[in-house]
VOSETI-718867 format. One record per residue: residue in one letter; x, y, z of N, C-alpha, C in turn. Coordinates in Angstrom, 2 decimals. Last residue first. Example, Ala and Ser with C-alpha at 12.3 -4.5 7.8 and 13.67 -1.06 7.14 Angstrom:
BEGIN
@rest->S nX->12.85 nY->-2.25 nZ->7.08 caX->13.67 caY->-1.06 caZ->7.14 cX->12.90 cY->0.03 cZ->7.87
@rest->A nX->13.19 nY->-5.69 nZ->7.80 caX->12.30 caY->-4.50 caZ->7.80 cX->13.20 cY->-3.30 cZ->7.80
This chain:
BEGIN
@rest->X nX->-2.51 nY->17.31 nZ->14.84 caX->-2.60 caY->18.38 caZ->13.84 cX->-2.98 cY->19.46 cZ->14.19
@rest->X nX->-0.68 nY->15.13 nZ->16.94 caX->-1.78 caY->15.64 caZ->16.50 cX->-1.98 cY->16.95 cZ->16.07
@rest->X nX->1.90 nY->12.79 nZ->15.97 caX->1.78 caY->14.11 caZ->16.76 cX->0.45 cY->14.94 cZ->16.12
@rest->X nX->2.64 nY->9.38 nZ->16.61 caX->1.53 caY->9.92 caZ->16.07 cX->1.88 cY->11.45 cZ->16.78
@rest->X nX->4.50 nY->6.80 nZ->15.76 caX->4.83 caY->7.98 caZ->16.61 cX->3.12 cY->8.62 cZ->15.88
@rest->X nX->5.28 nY->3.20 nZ->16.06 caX->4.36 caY->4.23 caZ->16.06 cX->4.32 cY->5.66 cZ->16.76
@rest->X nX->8.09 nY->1.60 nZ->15.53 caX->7.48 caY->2.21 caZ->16.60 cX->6.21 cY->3.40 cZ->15.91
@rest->X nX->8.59 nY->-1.82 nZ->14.68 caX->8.13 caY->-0.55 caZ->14.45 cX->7.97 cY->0.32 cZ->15.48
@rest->X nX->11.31 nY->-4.15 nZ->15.87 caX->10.10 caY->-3.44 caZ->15.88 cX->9.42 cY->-2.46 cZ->15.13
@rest->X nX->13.09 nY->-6.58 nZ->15.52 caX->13.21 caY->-5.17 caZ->15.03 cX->11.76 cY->-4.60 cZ->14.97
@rest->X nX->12.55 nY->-9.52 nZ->15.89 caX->12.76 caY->-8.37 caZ->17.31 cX->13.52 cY->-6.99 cZ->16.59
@rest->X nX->13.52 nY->-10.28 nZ->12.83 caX->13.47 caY->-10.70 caZ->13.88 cX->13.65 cY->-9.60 cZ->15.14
@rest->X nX->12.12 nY->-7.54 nZ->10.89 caX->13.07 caY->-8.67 caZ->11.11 cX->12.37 cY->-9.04 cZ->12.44
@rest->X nX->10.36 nY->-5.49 nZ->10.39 caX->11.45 caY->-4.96 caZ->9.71 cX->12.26 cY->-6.92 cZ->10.68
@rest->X nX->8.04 nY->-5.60 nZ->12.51 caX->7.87 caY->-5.98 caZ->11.20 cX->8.99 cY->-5.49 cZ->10.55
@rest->X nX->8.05 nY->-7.36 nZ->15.46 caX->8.58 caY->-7.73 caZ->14.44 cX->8.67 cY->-7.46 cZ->12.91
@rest->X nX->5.04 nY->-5.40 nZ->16.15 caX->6.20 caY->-5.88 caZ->16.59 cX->6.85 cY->-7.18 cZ->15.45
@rest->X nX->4.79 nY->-2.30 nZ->16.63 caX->4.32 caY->-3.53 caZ->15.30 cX->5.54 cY->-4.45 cZ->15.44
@rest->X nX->3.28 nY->-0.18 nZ->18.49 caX->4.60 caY->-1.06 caZ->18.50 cX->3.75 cY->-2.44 cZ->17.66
@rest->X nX->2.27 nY->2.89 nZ->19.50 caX->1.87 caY->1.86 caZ->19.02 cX->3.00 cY->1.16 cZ->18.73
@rest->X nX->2.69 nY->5.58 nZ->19.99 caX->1.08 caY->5.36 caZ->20.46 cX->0.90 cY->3.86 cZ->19.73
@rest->X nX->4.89 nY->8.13 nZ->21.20 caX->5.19 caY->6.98 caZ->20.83 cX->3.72 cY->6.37 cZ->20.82
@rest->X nX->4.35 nY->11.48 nZ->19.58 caX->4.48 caY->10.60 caZ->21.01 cX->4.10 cY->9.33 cZ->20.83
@rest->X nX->5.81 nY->14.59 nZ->17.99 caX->5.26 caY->13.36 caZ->18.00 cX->5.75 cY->12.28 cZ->19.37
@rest->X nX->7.10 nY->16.97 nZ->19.16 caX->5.70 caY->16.64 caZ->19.30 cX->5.29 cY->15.18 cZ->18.88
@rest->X nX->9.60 nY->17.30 nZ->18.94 caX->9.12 caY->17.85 caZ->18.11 cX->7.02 cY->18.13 cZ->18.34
@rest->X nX->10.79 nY->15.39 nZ->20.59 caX->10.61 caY->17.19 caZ->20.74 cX->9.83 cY->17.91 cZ->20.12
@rest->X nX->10.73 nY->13.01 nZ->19.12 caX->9.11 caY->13.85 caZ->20.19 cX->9.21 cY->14.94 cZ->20.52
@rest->X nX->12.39 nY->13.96 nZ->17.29 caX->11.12 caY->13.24 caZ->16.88 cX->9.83 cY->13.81 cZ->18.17
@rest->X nX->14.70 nY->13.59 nZ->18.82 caX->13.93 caY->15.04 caZ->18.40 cX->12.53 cY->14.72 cZ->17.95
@rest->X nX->14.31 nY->11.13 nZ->19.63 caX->14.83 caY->12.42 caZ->20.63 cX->13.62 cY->13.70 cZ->19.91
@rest->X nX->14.98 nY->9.49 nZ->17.58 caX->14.19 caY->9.50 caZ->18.26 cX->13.16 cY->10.35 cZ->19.10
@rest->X nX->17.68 nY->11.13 nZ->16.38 caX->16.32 caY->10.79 caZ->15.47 cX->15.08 cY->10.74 cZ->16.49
@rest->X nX->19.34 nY->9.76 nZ->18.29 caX->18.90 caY->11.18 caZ->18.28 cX->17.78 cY->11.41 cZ->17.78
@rest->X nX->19.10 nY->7.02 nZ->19.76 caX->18.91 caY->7.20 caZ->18.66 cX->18.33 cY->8.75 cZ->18.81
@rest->X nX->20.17 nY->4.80 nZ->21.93 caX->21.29 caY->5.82 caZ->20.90 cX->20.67 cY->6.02 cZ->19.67
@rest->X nX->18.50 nY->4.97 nZ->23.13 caX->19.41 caY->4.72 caZ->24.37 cX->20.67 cY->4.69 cZ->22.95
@rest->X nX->14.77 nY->6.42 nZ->24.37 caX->16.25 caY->5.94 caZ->22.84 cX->17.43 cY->5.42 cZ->23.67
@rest->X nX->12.25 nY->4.51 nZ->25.80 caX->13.39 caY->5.41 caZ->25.55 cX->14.30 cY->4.93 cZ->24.37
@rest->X nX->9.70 nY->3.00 nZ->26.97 caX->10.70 caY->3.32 caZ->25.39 cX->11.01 cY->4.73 cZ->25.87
@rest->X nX->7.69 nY->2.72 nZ->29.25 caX->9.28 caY->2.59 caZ->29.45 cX->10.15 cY->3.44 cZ->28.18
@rest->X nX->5.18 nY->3.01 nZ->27.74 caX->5.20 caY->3.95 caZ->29.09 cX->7.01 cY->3.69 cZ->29.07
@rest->X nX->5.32 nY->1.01 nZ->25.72 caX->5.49 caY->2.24 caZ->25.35 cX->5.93 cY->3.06 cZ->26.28
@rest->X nX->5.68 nY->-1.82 nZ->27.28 caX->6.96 caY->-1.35 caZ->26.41 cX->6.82 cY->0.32 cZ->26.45
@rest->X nX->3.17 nY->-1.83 nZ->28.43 caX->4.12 caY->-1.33 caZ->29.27 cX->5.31 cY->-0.88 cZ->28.42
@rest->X nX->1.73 nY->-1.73 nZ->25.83 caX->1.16 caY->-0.63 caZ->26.82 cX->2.63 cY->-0.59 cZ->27.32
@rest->X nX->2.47 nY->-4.89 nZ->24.99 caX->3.01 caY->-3.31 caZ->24.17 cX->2.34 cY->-1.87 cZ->25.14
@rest->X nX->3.82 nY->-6.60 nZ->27.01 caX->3.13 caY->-5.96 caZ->26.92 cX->3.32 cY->-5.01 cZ->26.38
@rest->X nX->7.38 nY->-7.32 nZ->25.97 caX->6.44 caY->-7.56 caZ->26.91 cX->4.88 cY->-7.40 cZ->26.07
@rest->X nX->8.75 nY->-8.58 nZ->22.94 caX->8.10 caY->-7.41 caZ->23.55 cX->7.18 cY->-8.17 cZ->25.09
@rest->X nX->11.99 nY->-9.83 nZ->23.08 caX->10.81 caY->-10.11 caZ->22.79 cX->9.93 cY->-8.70 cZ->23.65
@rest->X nX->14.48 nY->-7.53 nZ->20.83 caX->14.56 caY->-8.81 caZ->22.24 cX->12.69 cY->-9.02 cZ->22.19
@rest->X nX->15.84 nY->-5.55 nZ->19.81 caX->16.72 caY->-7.03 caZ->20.09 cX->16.14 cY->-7.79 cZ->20.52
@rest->X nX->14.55 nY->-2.49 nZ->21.38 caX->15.19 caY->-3.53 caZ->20.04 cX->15.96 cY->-4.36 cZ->20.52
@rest->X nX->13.34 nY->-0.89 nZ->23.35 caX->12.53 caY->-2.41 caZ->23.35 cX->13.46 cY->-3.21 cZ->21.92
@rest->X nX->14.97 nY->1.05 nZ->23.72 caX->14.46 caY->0.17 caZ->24.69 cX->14.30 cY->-1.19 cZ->24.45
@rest->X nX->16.38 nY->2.29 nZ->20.36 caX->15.62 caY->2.53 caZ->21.18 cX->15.31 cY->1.07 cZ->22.10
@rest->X nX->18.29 nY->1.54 nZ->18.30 caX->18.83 caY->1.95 caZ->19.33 cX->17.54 cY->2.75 cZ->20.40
@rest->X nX->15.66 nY->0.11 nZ->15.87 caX->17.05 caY->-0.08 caZ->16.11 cX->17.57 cY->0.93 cZ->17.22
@rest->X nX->12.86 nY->0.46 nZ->15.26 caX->13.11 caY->0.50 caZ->17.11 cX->15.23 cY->-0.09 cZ->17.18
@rest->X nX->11.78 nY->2.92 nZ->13.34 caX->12.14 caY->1.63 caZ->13.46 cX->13.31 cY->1.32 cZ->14.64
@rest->X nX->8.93 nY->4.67 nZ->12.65 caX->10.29 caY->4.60 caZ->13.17 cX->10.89 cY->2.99 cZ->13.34
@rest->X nX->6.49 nY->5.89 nZ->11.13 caX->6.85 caY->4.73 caZ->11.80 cX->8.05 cY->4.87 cZ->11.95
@rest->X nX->4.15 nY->8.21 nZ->11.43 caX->5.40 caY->8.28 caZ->11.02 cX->5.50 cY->6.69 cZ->11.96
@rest->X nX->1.10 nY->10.79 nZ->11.32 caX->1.74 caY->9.54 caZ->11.67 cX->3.13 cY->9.06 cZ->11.34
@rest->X nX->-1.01 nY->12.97 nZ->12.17 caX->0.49 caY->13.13 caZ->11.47 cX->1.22 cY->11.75 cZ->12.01
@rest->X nX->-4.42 nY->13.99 nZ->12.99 caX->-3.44 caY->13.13 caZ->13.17 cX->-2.19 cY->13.18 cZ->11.90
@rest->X nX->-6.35 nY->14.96 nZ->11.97 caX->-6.19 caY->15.84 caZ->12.81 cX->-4.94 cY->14.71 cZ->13.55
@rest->X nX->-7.68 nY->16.63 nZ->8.59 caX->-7.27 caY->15.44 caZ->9.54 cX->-6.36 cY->15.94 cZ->10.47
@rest->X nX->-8.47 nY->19.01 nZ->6.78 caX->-9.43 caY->17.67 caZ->7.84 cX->-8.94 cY->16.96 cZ->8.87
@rest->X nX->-6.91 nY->19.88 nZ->5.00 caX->-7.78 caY->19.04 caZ->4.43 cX->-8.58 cY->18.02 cZ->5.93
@rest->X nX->-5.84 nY->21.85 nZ->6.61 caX->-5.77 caY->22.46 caZ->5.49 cX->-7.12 cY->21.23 cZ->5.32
@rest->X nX->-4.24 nY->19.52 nZ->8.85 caX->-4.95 caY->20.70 caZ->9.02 cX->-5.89 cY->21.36 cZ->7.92
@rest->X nX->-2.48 nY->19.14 nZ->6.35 caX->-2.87 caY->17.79 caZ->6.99 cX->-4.07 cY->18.93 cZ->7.56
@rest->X nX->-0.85 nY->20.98 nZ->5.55 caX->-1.54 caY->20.50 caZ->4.78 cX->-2.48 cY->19.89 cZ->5.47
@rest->X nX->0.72 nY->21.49 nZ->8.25 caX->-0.06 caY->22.49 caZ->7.58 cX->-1.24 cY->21.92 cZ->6.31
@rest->X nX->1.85 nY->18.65 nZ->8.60 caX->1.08 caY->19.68 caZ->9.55 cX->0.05 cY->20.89 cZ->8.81
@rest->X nX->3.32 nY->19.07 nZ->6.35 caX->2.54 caY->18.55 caZ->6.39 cX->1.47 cY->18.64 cZ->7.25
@rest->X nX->5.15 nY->21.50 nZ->6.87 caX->4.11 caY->21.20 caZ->5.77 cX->3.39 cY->20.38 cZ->5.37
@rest->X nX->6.35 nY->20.81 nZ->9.38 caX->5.38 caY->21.80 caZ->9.19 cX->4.75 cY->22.45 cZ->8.23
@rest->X nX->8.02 nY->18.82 nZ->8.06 caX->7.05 caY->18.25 caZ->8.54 cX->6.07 cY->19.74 cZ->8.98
@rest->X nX->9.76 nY->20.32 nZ->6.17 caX->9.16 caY->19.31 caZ->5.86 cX->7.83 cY->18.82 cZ->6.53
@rest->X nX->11.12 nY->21.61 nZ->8.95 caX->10.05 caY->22.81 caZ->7.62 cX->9.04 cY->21.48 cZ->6.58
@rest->X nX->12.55 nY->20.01 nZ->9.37 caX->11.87 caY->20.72 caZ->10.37 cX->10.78 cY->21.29 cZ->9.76
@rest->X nX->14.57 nY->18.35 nZ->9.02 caX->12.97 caY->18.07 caZ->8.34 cX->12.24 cY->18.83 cZ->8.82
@rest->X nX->16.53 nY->18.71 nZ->10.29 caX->16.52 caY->19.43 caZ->8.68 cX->15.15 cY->19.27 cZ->8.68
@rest->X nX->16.64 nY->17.42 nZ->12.53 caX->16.27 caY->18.86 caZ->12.62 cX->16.05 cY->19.17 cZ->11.32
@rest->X nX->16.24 nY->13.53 nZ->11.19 caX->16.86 caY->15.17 caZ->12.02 cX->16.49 cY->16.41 cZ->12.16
@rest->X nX->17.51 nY->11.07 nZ->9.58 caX->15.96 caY->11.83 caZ->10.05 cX->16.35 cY->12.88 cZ->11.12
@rest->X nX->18.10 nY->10.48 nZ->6.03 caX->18.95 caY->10.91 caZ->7.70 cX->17.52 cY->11.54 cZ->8.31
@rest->X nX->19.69 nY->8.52 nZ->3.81 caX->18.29 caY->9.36 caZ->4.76 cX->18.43 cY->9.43 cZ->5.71
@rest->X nX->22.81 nY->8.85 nZ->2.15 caX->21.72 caY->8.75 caZ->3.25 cX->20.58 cY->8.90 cZ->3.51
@rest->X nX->24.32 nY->10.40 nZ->0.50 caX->23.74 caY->10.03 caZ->-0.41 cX->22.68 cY->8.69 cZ->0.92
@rest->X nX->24.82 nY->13.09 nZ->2.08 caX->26.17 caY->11.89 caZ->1.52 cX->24.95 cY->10.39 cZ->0.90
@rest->X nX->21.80 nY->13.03 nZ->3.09 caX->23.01 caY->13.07 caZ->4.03 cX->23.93 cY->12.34 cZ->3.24
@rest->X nX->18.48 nY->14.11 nZ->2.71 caX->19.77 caY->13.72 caZ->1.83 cX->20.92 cY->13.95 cZ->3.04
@rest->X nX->16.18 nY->13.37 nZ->4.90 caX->17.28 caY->14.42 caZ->4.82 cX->18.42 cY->14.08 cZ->3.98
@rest->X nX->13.17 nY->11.40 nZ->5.08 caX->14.53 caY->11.68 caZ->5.18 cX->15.57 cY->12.65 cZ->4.64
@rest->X nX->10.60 nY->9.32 nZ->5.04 caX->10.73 caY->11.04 caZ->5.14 cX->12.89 cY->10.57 cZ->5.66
@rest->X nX->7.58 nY->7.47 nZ->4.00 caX->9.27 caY->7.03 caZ->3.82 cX->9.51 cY->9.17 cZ->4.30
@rest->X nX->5.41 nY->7.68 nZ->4.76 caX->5.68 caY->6.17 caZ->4.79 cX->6.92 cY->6.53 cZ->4.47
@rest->X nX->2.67 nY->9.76 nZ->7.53 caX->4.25 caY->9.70 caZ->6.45 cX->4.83 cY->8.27 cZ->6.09
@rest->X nX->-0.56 nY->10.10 nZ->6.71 caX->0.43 caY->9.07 caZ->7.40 cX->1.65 cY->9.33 cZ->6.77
@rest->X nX->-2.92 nY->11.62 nZ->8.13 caX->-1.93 caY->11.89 caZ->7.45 cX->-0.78 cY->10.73 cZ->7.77
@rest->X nX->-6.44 nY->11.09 nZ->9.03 caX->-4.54 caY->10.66 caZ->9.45 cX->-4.01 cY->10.48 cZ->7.93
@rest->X nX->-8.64 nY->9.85 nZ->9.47 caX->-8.51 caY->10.89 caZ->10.10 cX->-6.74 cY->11.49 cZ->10.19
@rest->X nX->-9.69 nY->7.34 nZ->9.07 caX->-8.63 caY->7.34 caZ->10.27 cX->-8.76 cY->8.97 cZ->10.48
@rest->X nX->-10.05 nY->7.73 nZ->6.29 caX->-10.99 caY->6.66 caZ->7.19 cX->-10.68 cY->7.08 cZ->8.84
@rest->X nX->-8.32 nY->9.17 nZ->5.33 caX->-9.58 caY->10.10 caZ->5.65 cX->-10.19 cY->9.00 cZ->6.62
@rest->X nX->-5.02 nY->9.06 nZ->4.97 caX->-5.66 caY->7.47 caZ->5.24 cX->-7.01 cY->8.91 cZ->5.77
@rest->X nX->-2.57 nY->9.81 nZ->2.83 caX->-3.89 caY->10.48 caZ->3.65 cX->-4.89 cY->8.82 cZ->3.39
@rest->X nX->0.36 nY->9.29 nZ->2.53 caX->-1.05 caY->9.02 caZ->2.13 cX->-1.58 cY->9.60 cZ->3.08
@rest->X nX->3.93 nY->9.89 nZ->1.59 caX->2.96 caY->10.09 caZ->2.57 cX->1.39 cY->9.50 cZ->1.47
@rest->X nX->7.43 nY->9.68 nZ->0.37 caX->5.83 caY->9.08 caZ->0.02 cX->5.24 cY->9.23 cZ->1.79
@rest->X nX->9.30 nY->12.82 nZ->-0.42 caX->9.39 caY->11.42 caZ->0.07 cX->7.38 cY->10.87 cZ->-0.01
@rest->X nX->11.65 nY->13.15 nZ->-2.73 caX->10.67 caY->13.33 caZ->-2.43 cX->10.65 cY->12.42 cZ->-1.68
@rest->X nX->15.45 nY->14.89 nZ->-1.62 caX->14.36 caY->14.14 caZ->-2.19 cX->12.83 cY->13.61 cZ->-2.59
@rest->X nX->16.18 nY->17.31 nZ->-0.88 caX->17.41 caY->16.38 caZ->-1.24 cX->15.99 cY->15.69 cZ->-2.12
@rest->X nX->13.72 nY->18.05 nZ->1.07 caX->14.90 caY->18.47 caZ->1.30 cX->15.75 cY->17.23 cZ->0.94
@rest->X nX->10.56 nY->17.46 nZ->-0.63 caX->11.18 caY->18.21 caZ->0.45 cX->12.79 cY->18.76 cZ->0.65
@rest->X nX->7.75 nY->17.01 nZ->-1.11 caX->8.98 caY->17.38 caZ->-2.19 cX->9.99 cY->18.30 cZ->-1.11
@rest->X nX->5.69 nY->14.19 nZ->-1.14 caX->6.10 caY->15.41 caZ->-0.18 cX->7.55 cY->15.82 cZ->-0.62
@rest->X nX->3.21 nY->12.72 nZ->-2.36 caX->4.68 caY->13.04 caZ->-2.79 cX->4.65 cY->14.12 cZ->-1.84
@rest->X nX->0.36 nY->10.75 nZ->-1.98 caX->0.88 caY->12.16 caZ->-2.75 cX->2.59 cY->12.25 cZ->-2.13
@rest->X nX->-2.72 nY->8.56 nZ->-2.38 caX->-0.98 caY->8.49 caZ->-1.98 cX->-0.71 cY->9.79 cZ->-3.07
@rest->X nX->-5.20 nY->8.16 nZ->-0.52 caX->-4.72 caY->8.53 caZ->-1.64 cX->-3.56 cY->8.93 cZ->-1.06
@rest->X nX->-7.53 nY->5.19 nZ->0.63 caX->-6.47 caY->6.18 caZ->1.05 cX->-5.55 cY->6.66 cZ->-0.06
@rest->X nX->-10.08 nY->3.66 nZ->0.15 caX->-9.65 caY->4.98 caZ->-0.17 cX->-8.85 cY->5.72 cZ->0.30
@rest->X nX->-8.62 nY->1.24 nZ->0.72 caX->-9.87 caY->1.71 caZ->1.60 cX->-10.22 cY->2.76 cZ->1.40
@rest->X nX->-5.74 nY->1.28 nZ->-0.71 caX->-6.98 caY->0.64 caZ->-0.26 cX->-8.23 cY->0.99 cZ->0.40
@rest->X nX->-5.00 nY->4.33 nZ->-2.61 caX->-4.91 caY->3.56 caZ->-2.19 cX->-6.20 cY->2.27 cZ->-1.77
@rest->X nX->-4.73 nY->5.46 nZ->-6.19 caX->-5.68 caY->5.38 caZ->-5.12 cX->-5.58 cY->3.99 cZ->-4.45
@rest->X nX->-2.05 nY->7.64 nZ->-7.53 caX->-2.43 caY->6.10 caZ->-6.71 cX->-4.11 cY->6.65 cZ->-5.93
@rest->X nX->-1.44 nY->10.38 nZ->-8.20 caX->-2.32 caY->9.61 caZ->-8.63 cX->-2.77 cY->7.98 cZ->-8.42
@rest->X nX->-0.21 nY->12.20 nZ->-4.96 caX->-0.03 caY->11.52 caZ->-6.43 cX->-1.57 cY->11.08 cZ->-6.88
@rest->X nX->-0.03 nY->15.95 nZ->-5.04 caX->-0.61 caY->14.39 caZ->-5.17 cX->-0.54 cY->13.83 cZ->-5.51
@rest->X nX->3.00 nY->17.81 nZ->-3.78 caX->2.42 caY->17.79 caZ->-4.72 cX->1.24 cY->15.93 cZ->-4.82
@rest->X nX->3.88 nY->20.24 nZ->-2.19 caX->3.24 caY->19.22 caZ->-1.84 cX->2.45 cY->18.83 cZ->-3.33
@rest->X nX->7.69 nY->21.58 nZ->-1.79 caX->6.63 caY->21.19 caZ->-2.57 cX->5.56 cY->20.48 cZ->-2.35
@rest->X nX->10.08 nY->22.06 nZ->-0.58 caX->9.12 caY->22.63 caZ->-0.19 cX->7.61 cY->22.73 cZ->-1.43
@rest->X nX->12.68 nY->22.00 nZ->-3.42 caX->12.15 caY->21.63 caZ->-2.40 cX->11.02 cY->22.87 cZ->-1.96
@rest->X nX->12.78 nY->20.51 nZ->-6.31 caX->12.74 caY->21.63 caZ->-5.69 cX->11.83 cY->21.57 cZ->-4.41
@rest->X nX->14.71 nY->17.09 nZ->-6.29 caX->13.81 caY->18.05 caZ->-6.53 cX->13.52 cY->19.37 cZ->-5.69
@rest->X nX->16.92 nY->14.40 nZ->-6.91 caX->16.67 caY->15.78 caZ->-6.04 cX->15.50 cY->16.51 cZ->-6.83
@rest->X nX->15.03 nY->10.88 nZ->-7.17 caX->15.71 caY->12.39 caZ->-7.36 cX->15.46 cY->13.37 cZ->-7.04
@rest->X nX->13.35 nY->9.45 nZ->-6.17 caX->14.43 caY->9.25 caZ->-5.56 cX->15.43 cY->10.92 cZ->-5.91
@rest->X nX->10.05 nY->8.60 nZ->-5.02 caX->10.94 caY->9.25 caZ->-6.07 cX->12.14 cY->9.44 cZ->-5.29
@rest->X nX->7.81 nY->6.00 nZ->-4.68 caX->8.70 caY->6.69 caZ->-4.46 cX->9.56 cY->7.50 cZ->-5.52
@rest->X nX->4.21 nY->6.13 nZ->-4.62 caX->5.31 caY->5.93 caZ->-5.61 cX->6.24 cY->6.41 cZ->-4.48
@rest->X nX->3.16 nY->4.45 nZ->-1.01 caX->3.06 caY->5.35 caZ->-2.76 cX->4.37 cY->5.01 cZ->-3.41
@rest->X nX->2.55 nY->1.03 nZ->-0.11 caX->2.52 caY->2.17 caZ->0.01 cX->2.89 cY->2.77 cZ->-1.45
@rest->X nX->0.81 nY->-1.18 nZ->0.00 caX->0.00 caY->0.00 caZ->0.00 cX->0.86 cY->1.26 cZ->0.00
């Protein structure tokens, strides 16, 4: 389900739609940001802007960091703009609490998750987004998802 990706540099600070129509009617659009585009959908069922790939050209990297700063207060802004009152983003639990190992209870995992070496993490909730869900095993064995949701 998720959108096109585009890989080449483009002019940044762009929101442009794509033409996918996702499952349940969720429509997939292009966020033209800093170094690259990256793929978001608007899930309307939910109420939720979902980001599926966001990263900071770094030496030919995706780097998740302060750069996205203006990135994500255009989606915020869009997201607001058309209705929805949720901004979603999955993270992936490499140097945060719960990576390597079997999940307790996903309630107790969340109340504990901390980063314990992931800046990304850090700023992520500085920013406002707050940890609201754990997909457990879906990038490997005991490599988690982490669900960050920051409301619109």
């Amino acid at each position: 389900m998720a959108g096109r990706r585009i890989d080449e540099p483009v002019e940044a600070g762009l929101l442009e739609p794509g033409g996918n129509q996702g499952a349940a009617g969720s429509r997939h659009w292009q966020v033209h940001g800093i170094g690259s585009a990256r793929s978001a959908r608007e899930l309307p069922e939910y109420r939720t802007l979902q980001i599926d790939t966001m990263g900071a050209d770094e030496a030919g990297r995706l780097a998740v960091n302060h750069k996205l700063g203006g990135l994500i207060d255009q989606c915020l802004a869009y997201g607001a703009q058309q209705g929805y009152v949720n901004l979603s983003f999955i993270i992936g639990s490499r140097g945060l609490s719960c990576h390597g190992r079997e999940l307790s209870l996903v309630s107790e995992e969340l109340q504990k998750l901390h980063a314990q070496d992931r800046p990304e993490y850090v700023w992520l909730t500085q920013t406002g987004f707050r940890p609201s869900g754990i997909y457990p095993q879906i990038y490997g064995e005991y490599y988690h998802g982490i669900l960050l949701i920051r409301t619109i």
